[in-house]
Every structure is written in C-alpha cells, then in structure tokens.
C-alpha positions in Angstrom: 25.9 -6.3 -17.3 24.0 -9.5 -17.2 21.2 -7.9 -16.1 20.6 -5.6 -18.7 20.3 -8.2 -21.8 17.4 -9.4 -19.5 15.6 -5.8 -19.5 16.4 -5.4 -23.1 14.7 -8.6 -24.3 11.5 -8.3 -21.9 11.2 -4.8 -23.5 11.4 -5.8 -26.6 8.8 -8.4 -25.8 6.3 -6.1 -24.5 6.6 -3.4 -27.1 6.0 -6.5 -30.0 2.7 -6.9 -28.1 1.3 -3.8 -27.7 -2.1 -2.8 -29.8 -2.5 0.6 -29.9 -6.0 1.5 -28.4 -8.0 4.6 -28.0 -8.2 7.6 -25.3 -9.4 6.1 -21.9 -13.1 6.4 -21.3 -13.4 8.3 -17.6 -16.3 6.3 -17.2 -15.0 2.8 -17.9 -15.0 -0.4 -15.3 -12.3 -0.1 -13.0 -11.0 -3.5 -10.9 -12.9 -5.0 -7.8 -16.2 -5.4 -9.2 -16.6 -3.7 -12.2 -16.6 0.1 -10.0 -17.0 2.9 -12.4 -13.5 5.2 -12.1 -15.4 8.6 -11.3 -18.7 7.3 -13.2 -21.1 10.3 -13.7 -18.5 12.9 -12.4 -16.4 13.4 -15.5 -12.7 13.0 -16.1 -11.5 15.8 -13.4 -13.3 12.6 -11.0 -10.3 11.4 -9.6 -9.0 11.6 -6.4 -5.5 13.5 -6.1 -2.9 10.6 -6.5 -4.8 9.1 -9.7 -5.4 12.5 -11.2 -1.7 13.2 -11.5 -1.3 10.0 -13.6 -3.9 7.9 -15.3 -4.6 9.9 -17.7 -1.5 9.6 -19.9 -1.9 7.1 -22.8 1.6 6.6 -22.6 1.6 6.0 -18.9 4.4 2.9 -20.2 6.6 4.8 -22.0 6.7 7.4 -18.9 6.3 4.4 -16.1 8.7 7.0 -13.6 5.9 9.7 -13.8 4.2 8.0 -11.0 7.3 8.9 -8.2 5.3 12.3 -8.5 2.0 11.7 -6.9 2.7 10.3 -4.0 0.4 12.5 -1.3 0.4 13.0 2.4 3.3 11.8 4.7 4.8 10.0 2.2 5.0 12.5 -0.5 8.6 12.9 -1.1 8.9 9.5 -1.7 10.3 8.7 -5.3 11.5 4.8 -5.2 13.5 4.0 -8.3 13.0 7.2 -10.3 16.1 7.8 -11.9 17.6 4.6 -11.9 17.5 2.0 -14.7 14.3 -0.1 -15.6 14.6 -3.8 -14.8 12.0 -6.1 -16.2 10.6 -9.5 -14.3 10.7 -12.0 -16.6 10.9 -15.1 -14.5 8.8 -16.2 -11.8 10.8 -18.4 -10.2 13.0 -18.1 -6.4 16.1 -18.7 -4.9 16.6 -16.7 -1.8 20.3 -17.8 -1.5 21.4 -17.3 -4.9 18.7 -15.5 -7.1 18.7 -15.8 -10.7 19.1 -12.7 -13.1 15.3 -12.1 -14.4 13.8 -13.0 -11.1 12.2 -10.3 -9.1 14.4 -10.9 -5.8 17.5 -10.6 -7.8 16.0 -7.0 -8.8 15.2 -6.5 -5.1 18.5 -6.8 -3.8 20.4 -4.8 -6.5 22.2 -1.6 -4.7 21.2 1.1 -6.8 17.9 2.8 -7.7 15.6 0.6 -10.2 12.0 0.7 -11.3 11.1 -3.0 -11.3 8.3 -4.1 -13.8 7.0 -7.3 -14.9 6.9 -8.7 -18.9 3.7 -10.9 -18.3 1.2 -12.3 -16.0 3.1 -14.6 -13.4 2.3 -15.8 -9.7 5.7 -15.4 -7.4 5.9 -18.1 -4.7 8.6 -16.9 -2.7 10.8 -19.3 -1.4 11.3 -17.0 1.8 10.7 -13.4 2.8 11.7 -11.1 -0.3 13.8 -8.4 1.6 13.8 -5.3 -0.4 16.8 -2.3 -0.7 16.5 1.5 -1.0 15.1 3.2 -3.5 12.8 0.5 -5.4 10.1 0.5 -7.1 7.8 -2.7 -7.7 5.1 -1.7 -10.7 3.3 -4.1 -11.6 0.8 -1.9 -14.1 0.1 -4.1 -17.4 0.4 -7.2 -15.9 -1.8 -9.4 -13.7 1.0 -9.8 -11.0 0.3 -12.2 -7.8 2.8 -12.5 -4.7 0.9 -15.4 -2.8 1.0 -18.8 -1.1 4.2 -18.4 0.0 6.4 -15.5 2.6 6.3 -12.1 1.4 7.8 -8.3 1.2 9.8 -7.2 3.8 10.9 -3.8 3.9 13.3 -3.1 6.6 15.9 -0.7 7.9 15.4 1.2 4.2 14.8 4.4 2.8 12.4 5.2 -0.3 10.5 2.2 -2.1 6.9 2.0 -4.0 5.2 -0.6 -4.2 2.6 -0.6 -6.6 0.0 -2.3 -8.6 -0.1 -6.3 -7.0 -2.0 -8.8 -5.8 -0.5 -9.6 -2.5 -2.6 -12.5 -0.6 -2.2 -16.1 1.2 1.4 -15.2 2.2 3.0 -17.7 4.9 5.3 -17.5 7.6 9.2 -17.7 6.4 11.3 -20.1 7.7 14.2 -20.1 9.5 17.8 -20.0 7.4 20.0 -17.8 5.0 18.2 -15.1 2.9 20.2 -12.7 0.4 19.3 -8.9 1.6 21.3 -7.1 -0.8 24.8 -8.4 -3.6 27.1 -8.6 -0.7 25.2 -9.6 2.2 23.2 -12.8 3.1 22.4 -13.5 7.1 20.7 -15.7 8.9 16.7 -14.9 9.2 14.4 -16.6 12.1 11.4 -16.4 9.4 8.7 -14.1 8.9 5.7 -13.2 10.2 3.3 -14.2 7.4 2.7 -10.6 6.8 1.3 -9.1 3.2 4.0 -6.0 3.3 6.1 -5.6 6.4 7.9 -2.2 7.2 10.1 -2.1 9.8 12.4 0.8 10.8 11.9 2.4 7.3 11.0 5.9 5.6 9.3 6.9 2.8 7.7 3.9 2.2 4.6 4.3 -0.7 1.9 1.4 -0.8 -0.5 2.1 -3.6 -2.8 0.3 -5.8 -2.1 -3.0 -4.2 -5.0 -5.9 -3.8 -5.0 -7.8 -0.3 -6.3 -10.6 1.3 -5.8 -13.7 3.5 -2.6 -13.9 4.6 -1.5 -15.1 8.0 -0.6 -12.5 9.9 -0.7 -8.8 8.9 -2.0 -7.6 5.6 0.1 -4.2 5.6 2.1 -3.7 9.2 4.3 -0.4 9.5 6.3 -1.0 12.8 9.6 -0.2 14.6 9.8 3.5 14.1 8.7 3.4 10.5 8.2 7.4 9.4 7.2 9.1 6.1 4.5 6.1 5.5 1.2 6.6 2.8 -0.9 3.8 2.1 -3.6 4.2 -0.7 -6.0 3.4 -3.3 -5.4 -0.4 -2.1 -8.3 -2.8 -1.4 -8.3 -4.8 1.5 -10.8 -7.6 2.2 -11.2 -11.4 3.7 -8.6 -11.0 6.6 -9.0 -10.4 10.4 -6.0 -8.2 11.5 -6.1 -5.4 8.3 -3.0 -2.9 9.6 -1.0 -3.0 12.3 1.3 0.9 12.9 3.2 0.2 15.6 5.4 -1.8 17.2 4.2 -2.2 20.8 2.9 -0.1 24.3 6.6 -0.2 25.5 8.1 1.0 22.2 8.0 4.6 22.6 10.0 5.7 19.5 7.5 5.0 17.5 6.2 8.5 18.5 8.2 9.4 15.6 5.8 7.3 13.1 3.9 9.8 10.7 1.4 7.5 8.4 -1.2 8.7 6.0 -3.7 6.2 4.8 -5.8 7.7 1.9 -8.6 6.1 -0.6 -8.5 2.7 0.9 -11.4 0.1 0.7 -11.7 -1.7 3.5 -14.0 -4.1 1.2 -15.8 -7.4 3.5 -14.6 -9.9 5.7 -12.8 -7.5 7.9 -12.0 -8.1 11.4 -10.3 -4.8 13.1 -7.1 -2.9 12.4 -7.9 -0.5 9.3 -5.7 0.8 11.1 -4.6 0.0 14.6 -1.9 3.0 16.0 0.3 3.0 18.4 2.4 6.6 19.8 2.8 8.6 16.6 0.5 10.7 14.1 -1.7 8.9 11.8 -4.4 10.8 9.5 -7.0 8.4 8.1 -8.6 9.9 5.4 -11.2 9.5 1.9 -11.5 5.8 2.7 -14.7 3.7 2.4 -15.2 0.9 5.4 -17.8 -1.6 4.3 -18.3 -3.2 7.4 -16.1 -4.4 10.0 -17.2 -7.5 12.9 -14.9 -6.0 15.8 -13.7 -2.2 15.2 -12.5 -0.1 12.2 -9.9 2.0 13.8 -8.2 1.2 17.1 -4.6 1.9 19.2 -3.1 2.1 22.5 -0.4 4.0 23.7 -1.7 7.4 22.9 -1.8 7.7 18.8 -2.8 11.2 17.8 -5.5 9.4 15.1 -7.4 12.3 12.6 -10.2 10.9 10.6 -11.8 12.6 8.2 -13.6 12.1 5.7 -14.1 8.7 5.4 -17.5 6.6 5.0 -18.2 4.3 7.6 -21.0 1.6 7.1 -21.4 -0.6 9.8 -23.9 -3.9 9.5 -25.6 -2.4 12.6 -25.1 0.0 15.1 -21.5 -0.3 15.8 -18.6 1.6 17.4 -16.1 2.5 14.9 -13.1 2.8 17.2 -12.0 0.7 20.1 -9.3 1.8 22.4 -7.1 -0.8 24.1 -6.4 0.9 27.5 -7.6 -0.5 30.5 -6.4 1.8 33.6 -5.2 4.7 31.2 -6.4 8.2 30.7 -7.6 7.3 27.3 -10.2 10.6 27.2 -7.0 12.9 26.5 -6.2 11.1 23.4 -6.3 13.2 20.5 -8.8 11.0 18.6 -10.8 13.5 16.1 -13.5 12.5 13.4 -14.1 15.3 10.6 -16.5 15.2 8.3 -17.0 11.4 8.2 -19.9 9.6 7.3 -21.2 7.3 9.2 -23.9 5.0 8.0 -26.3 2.6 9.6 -25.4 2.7 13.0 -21.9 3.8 12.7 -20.3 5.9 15.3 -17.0 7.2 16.4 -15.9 8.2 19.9 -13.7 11.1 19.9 -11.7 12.0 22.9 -8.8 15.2 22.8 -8.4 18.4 21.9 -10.0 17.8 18.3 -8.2 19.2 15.3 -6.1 22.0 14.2 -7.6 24.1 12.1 -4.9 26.1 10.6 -3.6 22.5 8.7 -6.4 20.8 8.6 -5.9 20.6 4.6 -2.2 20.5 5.1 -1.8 17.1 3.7 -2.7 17.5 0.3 -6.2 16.4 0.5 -10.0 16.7 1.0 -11.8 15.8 3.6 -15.4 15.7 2.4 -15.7 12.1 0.8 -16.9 11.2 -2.5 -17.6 7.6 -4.0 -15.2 8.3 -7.2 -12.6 8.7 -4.4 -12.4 4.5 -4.1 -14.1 2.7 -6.6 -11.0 2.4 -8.3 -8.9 0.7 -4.9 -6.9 -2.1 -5.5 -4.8 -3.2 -8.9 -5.7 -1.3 -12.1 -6.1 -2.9 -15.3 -3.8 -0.7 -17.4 -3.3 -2.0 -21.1 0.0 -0.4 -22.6 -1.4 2.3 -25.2 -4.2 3.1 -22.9 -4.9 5.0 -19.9 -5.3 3.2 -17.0 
C-alpha cells in the first residue's frame, strides 16, 4: 500500500541519522526548565509510568513498549500496539482529502497504528483532526508542535495514546466537511478551540504532552468519557485547565472514571486542574504552582480523592471551589490525603472521606515527591539514548 513506501523511507531516514550515545544519566536535565529527572534520588527516582520505560536505550527500536505503563483508570489502554508503525513525514493538511504522509491521513486509517514523526514539524490543522480507535500519536525524538490552528478530537472511540507533543494556541474549527475515518466524511459545526477533546470515549491515555493557550479547554473529557488517565503533562498560561464533564443535567457521566497523575499545573493558571462533574475522579502526585481562582472544582456531585499532591498557593487560598448554590454540597465525597499544602493552601473536604481498603488500588503512591514531576511535559528523547 501507498502508505507503507511512506513508513519505509521516513525509517530509513531516521535510522541514517541516528548517533549512537551513551547510557542515560538519571540525573540529567529533563524539559520545562532544565528539572532534574529524579536529581539526587538515583535511577529507581521515577514515578511508576516513567519507570516502566525510560530507561531503555532502545526505547526506538521498542517504541510499542510504552502501551504497558499506562497506570490508574486508564491502564488497559494499549492504542496502536500491534498494529503497523506509520511515520509523519509531512506537515501539511487537508481535512477533505488528506495526503499519504500527513498525520490526519494516519489518524483516520481503520486499523491499529503507532503514529511517529521523522523530524521536527509544526501542524496547522486546517480543521479539527478527528482521531479513530486504537491510535497512538508518539511524538518521542522529535520536537512536535500541534498549534495555531483547531486541534485533536477524540470522539465516540475506544483506545488512543497520545503522547509526547506540544499542543498550544489551537483555534475554534469551522463549520464544513471533515474526513473522520477512509469511508466517512460529514458535516462538522466546528470545534471548540480545545487542546485535546474527548467525547463519549474510553481508554483514552494523555501523557507527556506540553500545553498552553488555546481558546477554549486545554484537555476536556466530556459526554460519558470512561477509562481516562492524564499524566506527566505540563500545563501552564491558560485560564480554564480541564474540564470532566459534560454538564449538571448530564447524568451519565456518573459513569466517567478519570485518573490524573504527575501533572504540573506550572503558572498562569486560572481554575479547572480539574473541574468534575457526577463520576469518580482521583487526583493524584501532581504539583500546583499557584492558581488565581481555584485548583480543583465540580458541581453535580463528583466523588473527587486527592492525594498526594503539592499545593502552593501565592497566598492563603482555598484549593477547591464548589459550584452549588442551594445544593447539599457537604455530602459530597471530596477527600484530601496526604497533600501538601504550602503557603496558605487549603482544601475543604466534605463526605465520607476515603476507603481504606483501596486506597492504593490505583497503582500508585500517595505521599508526593519532587522527582514525581520535574519531568512533566515533552521529553527530549534522542534515538540511542534513554529518554
């Protein structure tokens, strides 16, 4: 197929440019500042997801080993593991008729593939890029951008990673025709201006992504969306962070089940890291540097379970806000455990607290350490290193 002479060739081009380098050194300078990856705790210094991977010099020759470390709600999700490897090599856009070597044309492909990337390109999307089951979008030895233009859209799918991009300044779509898959294009009323939107999907894995600015949502998980983790991503410069939830009158989100793990919520935050409506969400291992109107927030009842996390507030600060004005919010089942909360950070619990029998039950720790997110956002991973 047509496609495949366009993997072969990228692959061949990235394997003529790789230098082979030494071992990774634990304590090296991770992205977003130069943040040591564990610095002073040693190479088991990794938080769980990251310790199940980076430490493979051949992390590109075994790209699929990363379907394995997914943690929390969306553990089992495994994207395009299995499936063939199909290589970016052109940054254009045509959201009608996509062009073999683009990324939408690997996007809409009906079959498992692990998407990659054969250089350093910015995608302007000329519309929303609406993704099919059981992708993966790895961006890891590349400096990938998705900006200044509509962005991902995952709906009504099962099973996609996305992984290792700089997602930022995305714009509303437009109205008109968008492909969705090879043998369907519809009409579309235009996006939201969201970073990644989820809608009425499961095992959904968000990892390693860099955010900021866009114009509506940076990550939003709506509609019944289940099986959700978001993690090790850095968020910063944006007023509404995460949205999980559709709205008050949407009651089948109750079935929404999200864990959001090693997150920095970095500055220029508004509110929204995250804001939950109906279902189960456990926030956990995250670092909040600041935040001008709350850090965690819902309505409609969420079942919300912090722990672990470090909140610093600029000054003494609420972390949580509840949006409920005539509702019995005190029977809420809003818990903090073992956070930290730091210059004048505090968190109102309300509910029963937690459950002690599975208070680990979701594959990780709850006391927080700094090695757990100094590493957020897009690696830089050079093929013949460890990341």
């Amino acid at each position: 197929m047509e496609y495949s002479l366009i993997v072969l060739a990228a692959q061949l081009l990235m394997l003529a440019s790789v230098a082979v380098g030494q071992e990774f050194p634990w304590n090296s300078s991770a992205s977003n500042g130069g943040a040591a990856a564990g610095a002073g705790y040693g190479r088991s210094a990794l938080n769980t997801i990251d310790a199940c991977w980076r430490g493979d010099s051949n992390w590109a020759d075994n790209r699929m080993k990363l379907a394995e470390c997914a943690i929390g709600f969306g553990s089992q999700t495994t994207g395009g593991k299995g499936g063939e490897y199909y290589v970016v090599t052109d940054d254009g856009d045509d959201c009608q008729n996509p062009a073999p070597g683009t990324l939408r044309y690997g996007v809409i492909q009906m079959r498992p593939l692990w998407i990659t990337f054969a250089r350093d390109m910015t995608i302007t999307l000329e519309n929303e890029l609406i993704l099919t089951s059981d992708k993966t979008l790895d961006g890891r030895g590349a400096n990938v951008h998705i900006a200044y233009g509509p962005c991902l859209t995952i709906q009504y799918v099962d099973n996609v990673i996305v992984h290792g991009l700089h997602i930022h300044d995305c714009r509303p779509g437009h109205s008109g025709r968008v492909r969705s898959s090879t043998d369907h294009i519809g009409y579309r009323g235009g996006s939201d201006g969201d970073g990644i939107s989820v809608f009425g999907s499961k095992n959904i894995w968000i990892d390693h992504n860099t955010f900021a600015s866009c114009a509506d949502g940076l990550v939003d998980v709506i509609h019944a969306s289940t099986a959700v983790t978001i993690s090790n991503n850095y968020f910063s410069n944006h007023n509404k962070v995460m949205l999980l939830g559709h709205n008050d009158g949407f009651s089948a989100d109750k079935a929404m089940r999200v864990t959001v793990a090693f997150n920095h919520f970095g500055p220029g935050l508004g509110q929204r890291m995250p804001r939950c409506r109906f279902g189960y969400f456990h926030v956990v291992n995250n670092e909040y540097e600041g935040w001008k109107e709350y850090a965690i927030g819902g309505s409609a009842g969420p079942t919300i379970i912090s722990e672990g996390n470090r909140f610093t507030a600029a000054s003494s600060k609420q972390v949580t806000k509840r949006d409920c004005k005539s509702c019995a919010w005190q029977g809420w089942r809003w818990t903090s455990v073992d956070d930290s909360f730091l210059d004048g950070a505090y968190f109102l619990q309300s509910g029963s607290g937690i459950d002690n029998n599975n208070r680990y039950g979701l594959g990780v720790k709850s006391t927080f350490a700094p090695f757990m997110t100094t590493s957020s956002g897009v690696l830089t991973c050079s093929m013949g290193r460890a990341c």
